[in-house]
N, C-alpha and C positions, 0 to 999 in steps of 0.2 A: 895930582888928583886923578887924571886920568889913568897912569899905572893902578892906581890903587882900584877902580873902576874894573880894570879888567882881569888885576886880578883875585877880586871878588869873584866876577865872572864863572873865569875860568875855576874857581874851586866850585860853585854852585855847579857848574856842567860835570866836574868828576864826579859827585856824591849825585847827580841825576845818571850819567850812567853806571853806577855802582847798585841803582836799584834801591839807591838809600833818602831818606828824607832830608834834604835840604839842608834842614839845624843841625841834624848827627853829624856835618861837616866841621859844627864848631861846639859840639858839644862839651863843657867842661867837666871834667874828673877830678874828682877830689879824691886824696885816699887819705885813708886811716891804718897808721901803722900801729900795731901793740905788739906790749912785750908784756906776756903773765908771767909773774913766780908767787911761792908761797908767803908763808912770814918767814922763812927762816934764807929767804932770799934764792931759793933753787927753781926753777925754770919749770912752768907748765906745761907740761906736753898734752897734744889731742884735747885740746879743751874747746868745747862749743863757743864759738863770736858770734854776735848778732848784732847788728847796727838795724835800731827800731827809731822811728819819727811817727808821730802823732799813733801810737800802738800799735804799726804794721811794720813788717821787718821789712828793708831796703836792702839790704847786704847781709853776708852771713861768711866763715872762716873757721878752719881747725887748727890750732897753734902748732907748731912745729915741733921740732925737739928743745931747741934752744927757746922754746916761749911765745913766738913771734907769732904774726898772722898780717898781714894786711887784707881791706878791704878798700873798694873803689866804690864810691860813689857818684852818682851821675844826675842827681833829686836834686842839685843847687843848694845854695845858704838856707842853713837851717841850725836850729838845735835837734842834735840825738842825742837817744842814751847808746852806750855800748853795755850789751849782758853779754858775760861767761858764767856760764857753767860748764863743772864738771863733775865728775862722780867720786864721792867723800871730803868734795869744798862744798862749802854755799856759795849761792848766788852774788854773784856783784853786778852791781848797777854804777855807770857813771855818767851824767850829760855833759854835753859838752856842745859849742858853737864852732862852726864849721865855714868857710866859705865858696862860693863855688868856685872850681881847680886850686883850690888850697890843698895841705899836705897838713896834717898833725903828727903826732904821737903820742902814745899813751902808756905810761907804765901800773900796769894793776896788780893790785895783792891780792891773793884769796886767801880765805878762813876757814881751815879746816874744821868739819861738822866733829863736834865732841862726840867720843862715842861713851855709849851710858853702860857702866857694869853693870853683870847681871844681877849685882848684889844689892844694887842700888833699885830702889823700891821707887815709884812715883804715886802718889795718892791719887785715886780714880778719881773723886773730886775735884783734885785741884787741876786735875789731865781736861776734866770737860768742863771748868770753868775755862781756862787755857784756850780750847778749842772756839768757846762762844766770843771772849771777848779781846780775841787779838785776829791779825789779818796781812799776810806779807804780798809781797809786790807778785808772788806766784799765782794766789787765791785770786789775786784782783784780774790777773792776766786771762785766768782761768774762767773767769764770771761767764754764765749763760747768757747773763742779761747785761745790756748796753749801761756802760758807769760814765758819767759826766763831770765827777767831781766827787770829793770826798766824801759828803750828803751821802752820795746817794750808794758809796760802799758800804757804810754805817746803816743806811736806810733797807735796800735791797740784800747785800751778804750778811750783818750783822746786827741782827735787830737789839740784842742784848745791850750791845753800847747805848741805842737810845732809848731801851725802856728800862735796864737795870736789871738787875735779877734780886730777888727776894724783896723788902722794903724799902730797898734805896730810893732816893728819888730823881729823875730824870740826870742827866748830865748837866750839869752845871759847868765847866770850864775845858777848855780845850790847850794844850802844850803842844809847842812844834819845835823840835829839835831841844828838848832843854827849856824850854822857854815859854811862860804862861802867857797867851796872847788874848786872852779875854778877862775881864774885871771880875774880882772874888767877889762871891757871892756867899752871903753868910745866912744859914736856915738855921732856926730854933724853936725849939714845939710851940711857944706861944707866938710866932708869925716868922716873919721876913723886915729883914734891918735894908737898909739902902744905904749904898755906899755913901762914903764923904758928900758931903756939899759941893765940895770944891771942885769933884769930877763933876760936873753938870753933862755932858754927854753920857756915862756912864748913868749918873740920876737918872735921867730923863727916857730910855731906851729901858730902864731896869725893868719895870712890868711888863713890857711888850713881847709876846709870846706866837711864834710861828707854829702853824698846826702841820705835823710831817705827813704823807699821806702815802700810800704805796700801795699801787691797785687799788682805790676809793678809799683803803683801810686806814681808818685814823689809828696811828700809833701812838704817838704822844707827845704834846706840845712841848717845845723848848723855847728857851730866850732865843730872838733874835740877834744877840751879838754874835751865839753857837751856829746858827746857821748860815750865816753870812762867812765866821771864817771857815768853815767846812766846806760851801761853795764855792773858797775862793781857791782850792788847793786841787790840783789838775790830777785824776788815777795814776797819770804815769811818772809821775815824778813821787808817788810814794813807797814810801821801803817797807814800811808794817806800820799799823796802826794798832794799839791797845786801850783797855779801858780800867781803871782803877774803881772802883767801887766805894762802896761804907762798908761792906763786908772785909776788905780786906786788908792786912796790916798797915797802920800808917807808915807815910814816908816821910814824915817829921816836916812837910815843906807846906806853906801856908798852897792852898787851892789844888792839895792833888787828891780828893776827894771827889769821888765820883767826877771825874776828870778823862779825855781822852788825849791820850797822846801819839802826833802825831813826828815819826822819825823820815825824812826825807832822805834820798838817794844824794850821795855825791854828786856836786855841783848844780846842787839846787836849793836857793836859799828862798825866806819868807821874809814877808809886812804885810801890815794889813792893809797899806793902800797897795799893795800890788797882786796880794795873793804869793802864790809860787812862782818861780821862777829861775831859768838859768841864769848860774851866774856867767858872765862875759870871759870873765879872768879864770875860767876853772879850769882850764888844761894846765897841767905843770911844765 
């Protein structure tokens, strides 16, 4: 005990005369090794790294010729995402759980940005519904205004999602990854049906209506099933979010009517008693 005593000590006296703070003697480093290539398996070169926690960047890398990049980090256990970009791929996102002086590794694809012939026409319409009612992980990054939660990208960047455009009426259900996580809601000119009996939770909550507000500005009441899963879904763990409408072609699937769907980044999964979340197991 007593060796150990001193030489604690003695490392405490080199990091005080190195000018250095005490802890930096036992600071642990964690690094994050990656390897980008494309889909067709060929190796990324000069592609922007970013290692972001809580939506501030901690680490940053330009990949090599062979793809590679490590980063060090020195923030302790945490979940991050890693972003690359590069110029003629999109964006990728992946979280992942980290510990401190731990070592990972990570193999990423990117997706090359389709490029559109010039022969190929887009309808101005459908360009600036496009524009109003969808939102990726770049817009949200980009936001002037402080985002807390999915609410309040829908609320502050995208008011269309919750007021609709043309007659539609309000959003009625919400999709995350594929996956309807709020109860169908079925409107008919002569009223509103309520679901089965047998959901009694779903019964029971069905009239219950949140007033959205943004800047004093009443925008438009929704169910509170909608705003409880939109709260529970963290900015940065989102990839894009879109809104389906009654204006636009069905998708043949019961509850994707006037519907928003949320698509979450690699390794981040949902529930509704957790909201969003990294999954543990997400590094390959």
């Amino acid at each position: 005990m007593r060796d150990a005593l001193r030489l604690l000590n003695a490392l405490l006296l080199v990091g005080a005369l190195a000018g250095l703070p005490s802890r930096a003697v036992f600071a642990q480093v964690s690094r994050v090794a990656i390897v980008v290539s494309d889909s067709t398996g060929r190796p990324v070169d000069a592609a922007e790294v970013s290692i972001v926690r809580d939506r501030a960047t901690v680490g940053t890398a330009r990949t090599a010729e062979n793809g590679s990049a490590t980063v060090s980090l020195t923030t302790g256990a945490d979940d991050y995402d890693v972003v690359v970009r590069k110029l003629g791929f999109k964006r990728f996102d992946r979280f992942f759980t980290i510990g401190a002086g731990d070592s990972v590794q990570l193999r990423l694809t990117l997706a090359r940005v389709a490029v559109t012939l010039p022969t190929v026409r887009v309808d101005a319409q459908a360009e600036e519904r496009h524009k109003r009612l969808f939102i990726d992980a770049d817009a949200i990054d980009n936001s002037p205004r402080p985002i807390g939660d999915a609410l309040d990208v829908v609320g502050k960047l995208r008011l269309d999602m919750l007021n609709g455009l043309g007659d539609c009426p309000v959003v009625q259900e919400v999709w995350v990854n594929g996956k309807r996580v709020t109860p169908l809601i079925y409107t008919q000119q002569v009223g509103t049906r309520r679901p089965p009996v047998s959901n009694r939770a779903a019964s029971e909550s069905y009239d219950q209506k949140v007033t959205v507000r943004i800047r004093g500005t009443v925008l438009r009441s929704m169910p509170v099933s909608i705003a409880s899963v939109l709260a529970s879904i963290r900015p940065e763990h989102i990839a894009e979010m879109s809104y389906h409408d009654c204006m636009d072609k069905p998708l043949d699937r019961n509850g994707t009517d006037n519907a928003i769907f949320v698509v979450l980044k690699y390794g981040v999964g949902f529930t509704l008693s957790q909201g969003s979340y990294v999954v543990s197991d997400s590094v390959p």
